[in-house]
C-alpha positions as CSV (number, residue, x, y, z in Angstrom):
1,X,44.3,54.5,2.6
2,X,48.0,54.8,4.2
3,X,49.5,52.8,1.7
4,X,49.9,54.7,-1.8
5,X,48.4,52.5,-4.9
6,X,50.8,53.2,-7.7
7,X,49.0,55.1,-10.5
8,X,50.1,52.3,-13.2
9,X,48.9,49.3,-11.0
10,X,45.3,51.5,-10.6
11,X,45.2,51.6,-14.6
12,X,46.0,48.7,-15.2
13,X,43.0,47.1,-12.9
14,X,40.6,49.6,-13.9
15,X,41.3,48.4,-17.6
16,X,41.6,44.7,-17.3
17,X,38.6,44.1,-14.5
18,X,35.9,45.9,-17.2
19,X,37.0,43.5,-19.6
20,X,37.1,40.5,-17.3
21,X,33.5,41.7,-16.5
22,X,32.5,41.7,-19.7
23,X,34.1,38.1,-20.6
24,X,32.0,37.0,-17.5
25,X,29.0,38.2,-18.8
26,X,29.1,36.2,-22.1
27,X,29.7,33.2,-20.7
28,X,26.6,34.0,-18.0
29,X,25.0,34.4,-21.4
30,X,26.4,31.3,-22.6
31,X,24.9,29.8,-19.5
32,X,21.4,31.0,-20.6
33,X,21.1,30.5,-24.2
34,X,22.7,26.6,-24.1
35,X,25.4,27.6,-26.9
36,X,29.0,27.5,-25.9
37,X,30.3,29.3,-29.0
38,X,33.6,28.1,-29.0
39,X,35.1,30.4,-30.9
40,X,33.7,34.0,-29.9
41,X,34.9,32.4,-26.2
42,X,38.1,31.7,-27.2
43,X,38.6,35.1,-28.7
44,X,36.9,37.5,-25.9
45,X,39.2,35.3,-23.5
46,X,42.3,35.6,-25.8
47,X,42.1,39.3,-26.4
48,X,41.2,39.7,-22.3
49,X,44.5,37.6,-21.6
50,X,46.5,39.2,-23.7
51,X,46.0,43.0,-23.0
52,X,46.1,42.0,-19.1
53,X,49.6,40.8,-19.8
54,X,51.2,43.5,-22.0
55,X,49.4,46.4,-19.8
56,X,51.1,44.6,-16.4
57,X,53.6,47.6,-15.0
58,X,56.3,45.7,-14.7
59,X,57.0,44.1,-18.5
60,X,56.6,47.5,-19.4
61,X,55.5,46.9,-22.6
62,X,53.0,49.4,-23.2
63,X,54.6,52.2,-21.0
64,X,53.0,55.0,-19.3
65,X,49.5,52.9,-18.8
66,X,47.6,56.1,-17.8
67,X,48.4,57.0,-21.2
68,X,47.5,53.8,-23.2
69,X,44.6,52.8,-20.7
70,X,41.7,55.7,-22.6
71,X,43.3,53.7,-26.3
72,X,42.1,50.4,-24.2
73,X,38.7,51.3,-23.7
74,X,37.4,51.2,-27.1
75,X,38.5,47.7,-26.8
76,X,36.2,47.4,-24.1
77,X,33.6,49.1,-25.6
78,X,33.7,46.9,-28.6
79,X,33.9,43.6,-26.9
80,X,30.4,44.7,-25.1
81,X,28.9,45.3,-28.4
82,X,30.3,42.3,-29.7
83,X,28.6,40.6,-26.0
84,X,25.1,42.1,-26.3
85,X,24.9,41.6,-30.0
86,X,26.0,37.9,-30.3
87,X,24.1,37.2,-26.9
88,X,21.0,38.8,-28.3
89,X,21.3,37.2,-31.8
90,X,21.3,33.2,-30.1
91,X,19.2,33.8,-26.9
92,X,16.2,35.8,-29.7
93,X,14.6,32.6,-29.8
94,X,16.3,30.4,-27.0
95,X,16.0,32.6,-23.6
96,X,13.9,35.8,-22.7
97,X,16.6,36.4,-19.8
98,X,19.8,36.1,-22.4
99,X,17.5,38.7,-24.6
100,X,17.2,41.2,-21.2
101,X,21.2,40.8,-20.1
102,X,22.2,41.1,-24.3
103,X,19.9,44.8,-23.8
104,X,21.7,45.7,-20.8
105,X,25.3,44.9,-21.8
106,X,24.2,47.0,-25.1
107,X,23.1,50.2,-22.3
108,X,25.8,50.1,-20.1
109,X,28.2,50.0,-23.5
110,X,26.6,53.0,-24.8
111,X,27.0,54.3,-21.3
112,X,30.5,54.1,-21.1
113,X,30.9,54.8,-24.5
114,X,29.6,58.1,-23.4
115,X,31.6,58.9,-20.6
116,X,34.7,58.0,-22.7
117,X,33.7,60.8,-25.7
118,X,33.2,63.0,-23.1
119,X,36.9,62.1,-21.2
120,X,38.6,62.5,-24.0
121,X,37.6,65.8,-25.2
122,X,35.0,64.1,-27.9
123,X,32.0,65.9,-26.7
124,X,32.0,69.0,-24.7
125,X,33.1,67.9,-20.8
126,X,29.9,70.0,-19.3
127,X,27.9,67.3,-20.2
128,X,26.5,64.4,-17.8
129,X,28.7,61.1,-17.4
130,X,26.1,58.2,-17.0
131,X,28.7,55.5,-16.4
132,X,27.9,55.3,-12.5
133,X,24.4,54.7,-13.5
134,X,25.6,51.2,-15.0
135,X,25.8,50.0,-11.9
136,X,22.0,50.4,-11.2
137,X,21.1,48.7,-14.6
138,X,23.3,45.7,-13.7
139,X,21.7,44.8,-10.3
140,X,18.0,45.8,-12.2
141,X,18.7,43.1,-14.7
142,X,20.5,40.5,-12.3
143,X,17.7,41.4,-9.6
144,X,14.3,40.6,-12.2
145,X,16.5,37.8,-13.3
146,X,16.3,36.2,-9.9
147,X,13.0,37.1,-9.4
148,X,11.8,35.6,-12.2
149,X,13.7,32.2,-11.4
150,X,12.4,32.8,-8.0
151,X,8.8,33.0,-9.0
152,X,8.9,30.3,-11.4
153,X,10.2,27.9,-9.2
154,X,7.5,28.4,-7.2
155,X,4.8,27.8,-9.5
156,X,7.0,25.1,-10.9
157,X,6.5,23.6,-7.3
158,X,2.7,24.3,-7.1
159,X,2.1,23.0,-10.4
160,X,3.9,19.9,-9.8
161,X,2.2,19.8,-6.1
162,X,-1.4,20.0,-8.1
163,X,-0.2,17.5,-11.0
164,X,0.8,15.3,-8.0
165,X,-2.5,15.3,-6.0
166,X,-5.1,15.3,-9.3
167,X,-2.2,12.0,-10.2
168,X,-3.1,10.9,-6.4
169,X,-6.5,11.9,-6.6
170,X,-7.0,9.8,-10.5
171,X,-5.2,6.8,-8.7
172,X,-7.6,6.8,-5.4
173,X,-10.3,6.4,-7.8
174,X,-9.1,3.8,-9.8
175,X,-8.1,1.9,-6.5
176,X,-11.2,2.2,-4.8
177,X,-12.5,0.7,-8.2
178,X,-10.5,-2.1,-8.0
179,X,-11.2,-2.6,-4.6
180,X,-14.5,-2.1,-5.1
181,X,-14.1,-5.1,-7.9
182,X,-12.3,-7.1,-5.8
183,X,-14.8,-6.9,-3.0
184,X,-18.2,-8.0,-5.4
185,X,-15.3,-10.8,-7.2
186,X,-14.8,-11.8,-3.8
187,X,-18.4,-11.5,-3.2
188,X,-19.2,-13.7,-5.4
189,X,-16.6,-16.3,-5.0
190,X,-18.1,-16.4,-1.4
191,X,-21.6,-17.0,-2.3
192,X,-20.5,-19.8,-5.0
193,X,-18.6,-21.3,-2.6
194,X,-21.3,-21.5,-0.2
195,X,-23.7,-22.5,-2.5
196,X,-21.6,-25.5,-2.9
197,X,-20.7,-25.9,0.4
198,X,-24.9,-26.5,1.0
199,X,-25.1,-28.6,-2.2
200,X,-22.3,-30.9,-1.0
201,X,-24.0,-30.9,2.7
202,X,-27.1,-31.9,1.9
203,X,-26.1,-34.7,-0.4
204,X,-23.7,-36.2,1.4
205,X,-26.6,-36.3,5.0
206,X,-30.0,-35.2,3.7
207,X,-29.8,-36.5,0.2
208,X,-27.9,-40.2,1.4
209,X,-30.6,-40.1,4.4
210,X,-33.7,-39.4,1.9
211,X,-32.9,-42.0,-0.8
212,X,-31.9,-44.9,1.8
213,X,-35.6,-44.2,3.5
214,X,-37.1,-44.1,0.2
215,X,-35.3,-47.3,-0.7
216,X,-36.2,-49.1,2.5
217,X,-40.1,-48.1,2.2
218,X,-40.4,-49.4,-1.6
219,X,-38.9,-52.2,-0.3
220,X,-41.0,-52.3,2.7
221,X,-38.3,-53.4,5.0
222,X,-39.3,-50.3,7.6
223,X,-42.3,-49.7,10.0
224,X,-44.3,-46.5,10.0
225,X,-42.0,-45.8,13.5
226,X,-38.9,-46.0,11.9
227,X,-39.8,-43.7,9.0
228,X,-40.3,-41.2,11.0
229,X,-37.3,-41.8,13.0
230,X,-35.8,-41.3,9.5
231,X,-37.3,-38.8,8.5
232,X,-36.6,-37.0,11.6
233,X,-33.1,-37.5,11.4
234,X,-33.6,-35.8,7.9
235,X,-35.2,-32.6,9.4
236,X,-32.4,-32.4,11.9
237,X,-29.8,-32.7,9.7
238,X,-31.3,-29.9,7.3
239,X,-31.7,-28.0,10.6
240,X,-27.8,-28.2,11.4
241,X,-26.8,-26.6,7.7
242,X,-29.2,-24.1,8.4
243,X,-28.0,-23.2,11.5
244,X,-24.3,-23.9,10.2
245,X,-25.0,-20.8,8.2
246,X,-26.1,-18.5,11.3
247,X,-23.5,-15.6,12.1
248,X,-22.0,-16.9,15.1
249,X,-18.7,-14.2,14.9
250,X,-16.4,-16.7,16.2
251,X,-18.1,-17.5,19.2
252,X,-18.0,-21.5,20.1
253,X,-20.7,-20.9,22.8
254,X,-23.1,-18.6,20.2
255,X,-22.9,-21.8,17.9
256,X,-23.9,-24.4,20.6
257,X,-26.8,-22.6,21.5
258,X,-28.1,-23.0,18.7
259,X,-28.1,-26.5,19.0
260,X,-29.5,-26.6,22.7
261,X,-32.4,-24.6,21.1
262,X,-32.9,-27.3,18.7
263,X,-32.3,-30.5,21.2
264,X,-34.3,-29.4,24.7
265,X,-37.7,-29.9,22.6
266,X,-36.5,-33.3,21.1
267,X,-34.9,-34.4,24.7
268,X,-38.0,-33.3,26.7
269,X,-40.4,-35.6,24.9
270,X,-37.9,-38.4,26.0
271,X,-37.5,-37.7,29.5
272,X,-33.7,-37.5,29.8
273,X,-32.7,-33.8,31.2
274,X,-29.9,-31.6,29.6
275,X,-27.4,-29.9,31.8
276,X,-25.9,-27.1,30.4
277,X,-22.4,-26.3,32.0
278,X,-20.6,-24.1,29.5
279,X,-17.7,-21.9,30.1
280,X,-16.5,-18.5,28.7
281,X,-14.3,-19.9,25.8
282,X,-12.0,-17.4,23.5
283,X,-13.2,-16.7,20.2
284,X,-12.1,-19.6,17.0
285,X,-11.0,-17.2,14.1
286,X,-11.0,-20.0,12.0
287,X,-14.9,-20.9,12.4
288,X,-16.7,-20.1,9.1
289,X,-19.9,-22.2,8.2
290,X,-18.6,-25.4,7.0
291,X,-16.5,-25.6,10.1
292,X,-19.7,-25.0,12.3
293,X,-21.3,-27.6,10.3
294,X,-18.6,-30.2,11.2
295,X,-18.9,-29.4,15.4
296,X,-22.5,-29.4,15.2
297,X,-22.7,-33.0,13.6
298,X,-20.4,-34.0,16.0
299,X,-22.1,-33.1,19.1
300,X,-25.1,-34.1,17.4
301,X,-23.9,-37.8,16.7
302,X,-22.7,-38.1,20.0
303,X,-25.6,-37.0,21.8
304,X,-27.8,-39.4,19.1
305,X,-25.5,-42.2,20.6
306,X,-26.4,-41.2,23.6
307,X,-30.5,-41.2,23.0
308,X,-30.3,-44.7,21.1
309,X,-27.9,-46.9,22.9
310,X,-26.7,-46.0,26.8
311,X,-30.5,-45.4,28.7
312,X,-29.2,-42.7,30.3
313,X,-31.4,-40.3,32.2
314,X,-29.1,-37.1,31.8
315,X,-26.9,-35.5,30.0
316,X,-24.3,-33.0,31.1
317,X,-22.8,-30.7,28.1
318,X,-19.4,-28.6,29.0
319,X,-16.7,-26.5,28.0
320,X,-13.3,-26.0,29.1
321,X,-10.6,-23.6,27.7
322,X,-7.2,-25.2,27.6
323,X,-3.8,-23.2,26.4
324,X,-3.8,-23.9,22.8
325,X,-7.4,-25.0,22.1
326,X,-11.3,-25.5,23.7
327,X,-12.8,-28.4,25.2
328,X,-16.5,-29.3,24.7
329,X,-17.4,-32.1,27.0
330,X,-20.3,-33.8,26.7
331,X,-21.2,-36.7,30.0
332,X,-24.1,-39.5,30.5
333,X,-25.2,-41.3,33.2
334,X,-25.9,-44.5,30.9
335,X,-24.7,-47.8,30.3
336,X,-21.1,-47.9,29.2
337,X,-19.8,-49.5,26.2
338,X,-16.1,-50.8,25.1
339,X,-14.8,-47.7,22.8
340,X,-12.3,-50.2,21.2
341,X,-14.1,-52.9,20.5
342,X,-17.1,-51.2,18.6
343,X,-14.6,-49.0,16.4
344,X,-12.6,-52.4,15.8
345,X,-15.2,-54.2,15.2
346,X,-17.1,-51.7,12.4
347,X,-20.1,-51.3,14.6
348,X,-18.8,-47.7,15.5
349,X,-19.6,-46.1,11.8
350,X,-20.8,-43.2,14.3
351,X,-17.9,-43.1,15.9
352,X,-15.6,-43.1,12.9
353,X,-17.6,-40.2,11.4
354,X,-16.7,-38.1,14.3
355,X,-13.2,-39.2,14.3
356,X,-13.3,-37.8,10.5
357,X,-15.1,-34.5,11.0
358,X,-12.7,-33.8,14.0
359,X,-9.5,-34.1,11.9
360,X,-11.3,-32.4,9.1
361,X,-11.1,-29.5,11.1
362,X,-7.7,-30.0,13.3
363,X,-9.7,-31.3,16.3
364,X,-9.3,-34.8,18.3
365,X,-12.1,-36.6,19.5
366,X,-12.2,-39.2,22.5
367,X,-14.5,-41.8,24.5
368,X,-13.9,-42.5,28.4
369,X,-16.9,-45.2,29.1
370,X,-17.5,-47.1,32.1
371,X,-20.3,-48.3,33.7
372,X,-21.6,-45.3,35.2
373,X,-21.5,-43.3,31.6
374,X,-19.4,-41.9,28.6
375,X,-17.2,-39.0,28.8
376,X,-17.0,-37.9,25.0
377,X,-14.3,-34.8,24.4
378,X,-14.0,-32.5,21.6
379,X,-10.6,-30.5,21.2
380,X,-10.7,-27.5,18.9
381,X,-7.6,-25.3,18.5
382,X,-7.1,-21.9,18.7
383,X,-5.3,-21.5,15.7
384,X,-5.9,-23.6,12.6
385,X,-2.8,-24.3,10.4
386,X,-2.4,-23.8,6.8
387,X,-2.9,-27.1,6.0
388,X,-6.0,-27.4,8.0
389,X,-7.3,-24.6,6.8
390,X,-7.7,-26.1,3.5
391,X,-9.3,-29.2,5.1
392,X,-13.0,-28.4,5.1
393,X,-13.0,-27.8,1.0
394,X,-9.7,-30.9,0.3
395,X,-11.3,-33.4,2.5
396,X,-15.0,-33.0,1.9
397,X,-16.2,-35.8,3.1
398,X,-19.2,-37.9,2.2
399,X,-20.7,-39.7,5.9
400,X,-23.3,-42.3,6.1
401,X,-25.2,-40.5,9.3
C-alpha cells in the first residue's frame, strides 16, 4: 500500500486479466466438450495478445489507457458472448457441465455488461452494479462442477467395486463347478482304477491259483488234503485284496494288524506261536491299496515259507524305524536254508516273487538263515520317488503264488 500503482499500469491489468479470464474459460470449455476449435482459439488468443500489447504503458500506443480501457470492454463483453455461445452450441449434446459454464459465462457477461451501461452514463448511475456478484456465480458453477465429478467418481468406484464382486462372485461359482467336476472326474478315475487294480489282483493270485487247482483235480494228480491246502491259499489270497482295500491312513502298523488278525487263527491250529514286537513307525504317504497289497503278500509268502519248510515252533514279527525308511522283521526258530543256492537254483520262485513286489514298490528285501532260523527284512522308504510311484500300475506284475 506504500508503494503508488501507476493509474495506466492498474488499467491496463484490469483490462487485459478479464480477457485472459475469459480466453481461459473457453479452453476449460474446450476441455469439457472434447473440441479444440482451432480457429475460435486462435482468434480469442490473437485478439487477447494483441490488445495486452498495444494497451502496455510504455509503447504508448493507445495513450491515456484510463481513457481507452471503458472502449476495451465491449471487447470483453463480446468475446464472453462469443465464449458462452460457441461453448453452449458444441457442449448442447456433448457435456451437461460445458452447457452450465457456457450459462454462466453468458450471466456474468450480461453482468458486466450492466455495470459498463451504467459507468458510462448508458443507464441512469442510481442504479445497482451486479458485477461483484460474478464472482459468486463463478465459484457456484466451478463448486457444483466439482461436486458433481466428486460424486460420480464415487459411484464410479462403487459400481465398479459391485461389478467386481458379482464378476468375483460369477467366477466362485463357476470354479466351485469345475472343482466340483474335477472332484466326481477324479472320482471316478479312482474307482476305475481300483476296479482294475482288483481285476488284475485277483487274476494274477486267485484266478492262476483256481485254474491250476482245477487243472490238477481233472487231472487227478492232487489228494483231497492238498485241495484244500489250495483252496485255502485261494481264500487267503482273496482275504489280502480285501483287506488291501481297508483305510489304513498311512499307518504301516494299522495294515499289519490286519494281517495278524487273519494269521493267529491259521497259526494256532498249527502250534507255532506268533510274537508280535512292533514299533511306533512314521506314517508311508505313499501307501495306497495296491501298495498294501504288495507288503501284505510279502509278509504273507515269507511267513508261508516259514509254515511249509523250516519246522519252526515260533515266529517273532518286528518293526524298526530307520532314517530314510521302516523295517519289518520277521524271525524263526526253524531249520535254516542256503538263500543263494535256492534262488540260484529256481527253487526260490517264492523268494523271487518277494524280491519283485519289494522293488515294485522301492523296497529291498533280504534272508539271513543259519541253523537256528531265518532273519527275513523288509525296507520300505519314507518317500517314494517319481519313478516308483508309477511302479505299482507300470510293473504290474503277474506271480505264480
Amino acid at each position: 500500500m506504500n508503494v503508488p500503482i501507476a493509474n495506466d499500469w492498474f488499467a491496463w491489468l484490469t483490462v487485459n486479466s478479464l480477457l485472459w479470464l475469459v480466453t481461459v474459460v473457453h479452453f476449460f470449455l474446450c476441455q469439457l466438450h472434447g473440441h479444440p476449435l482451432k480457429w475460435f482459439t486462435r482468434a480469442l488468443v490473437g485478439v487477447t495478445g494483441m490488445i495486452g500489447v498495444l494497451t502496455l504503458p510504455m509503447l504508448a500506443v493507445l495513450p491515456n489507457t484510463p481513457k481507452v480501457t471503458p472502449l476495451i470492454y465491449p471487447v470483453a463483453a463480446l468475446m464472453g458472448a462469443s465464449v458462452g455461445l460457441v461453448g453452449g452450441i458444441i457442449s448442447w449434446r456433448r457435456s451437461n457441465e460445458g452447457v452450465l459454464v457456457a450459462v454462466g459465462v453468458g450471466v456474468c457477461t450480461l453482468l458486466g455488461l450492466s455495470d459498463w451501461l451504467l459507468q458510462n452514463n448508458f443507464v441512469s448511475p442510481e442504479g445497482w452494479y451486479f458485477g461483484a456478484y460474478a464472482n459468486a456465480i463463478t465459484f457456484g458453477i466451478f463448486g457444483t462442477l466439482m461436486n458433481r465429478r466428486y460424486v460420480n467418481a464415487i459411484s464410479e468406484v462403487e459400481w465398479t467395486n459391485a461389478n467386481l464382486a458379482r464378476r468375483l462372485k460369477e467366477r466362485e461359482a463357476e470354479l466351485e463347478l469345475s472343482h466340483q467336476r474335477l472332484r466326481e472326474a477324479e472320482l471316478q478315475q479312482t474307482i476305475s482304477k481300483e476296479r482294475q487294480r482288483l481285476m488284475q489282483d485277483m487274476h494274477d493270485g486267485l484266478g492262476a491259483s483256481l485254474i491250476s487247482a482245477i487243472r490238477s483235480v481233472e487231472r487227478g494228480a492232487l489228494s483231497d488234503v492238498d485241495v484244500s491246502h489250495v483252496l485255502k491259499s485261494c481264500l487267503d489270497d482273496l482275504k489280502l485284496t480285501i483287506d488291501s482295500m481297508e483305510p489304513v491312513e498311512a499307518d504301516l502298523l494299522l495294515l499289519l494288524a490286519t494281517l495278524r488278525i487273519r494269521l493267529e487263527p491259521r497259526l494256532e491250529g498249527t502250534g507255532i506261536t506268533l510274537l508280535w514286537e512292533v514299533q511306533k513307525l512314521p506314517t508311508l504317504t505313499w501307501l495306497a491299496p495296491s501298495s498294501a497289497l504288495h507288503i501284505l503278500r510279502i509278509v504273507q509268502e515269507s511267513i508261508a515259507n516259514i509254515l511249509h519248510h523250516t519246522r519252526a515252533s515260533e515266529i517273532r514279527v518286528g518293526t524298526a524305524p530307520q532314517a530314510d525308511g521302516v523295517l519289518v522283521i520277521i524271525k524263526d526258530n526253524g531249520q535254516g536254508f542256503d538263500v543263494q543256492s535256492a534262488l540260484a537254483a529256481g527253487k526260490g520262485h517264492g523268494l523271487q516273487n518277494q524280491q519283485r513286489r519289494a522293488q515294485t514298490i522301492g523296497g529291498t528285501v533280504n534272508w539271513l538263515s543259519g541253523p537256528e532260523g531265518t532273519r527275513f527284512t523288509l525296507w520300505l522308504p519314507l518317500e517314494r520317488t517319481p519313478r516308483d510311484t508309477l511302479a505299482p500300475q507300470a510293473l504290474a506284475m503277474r506271480l505264480d503264488d
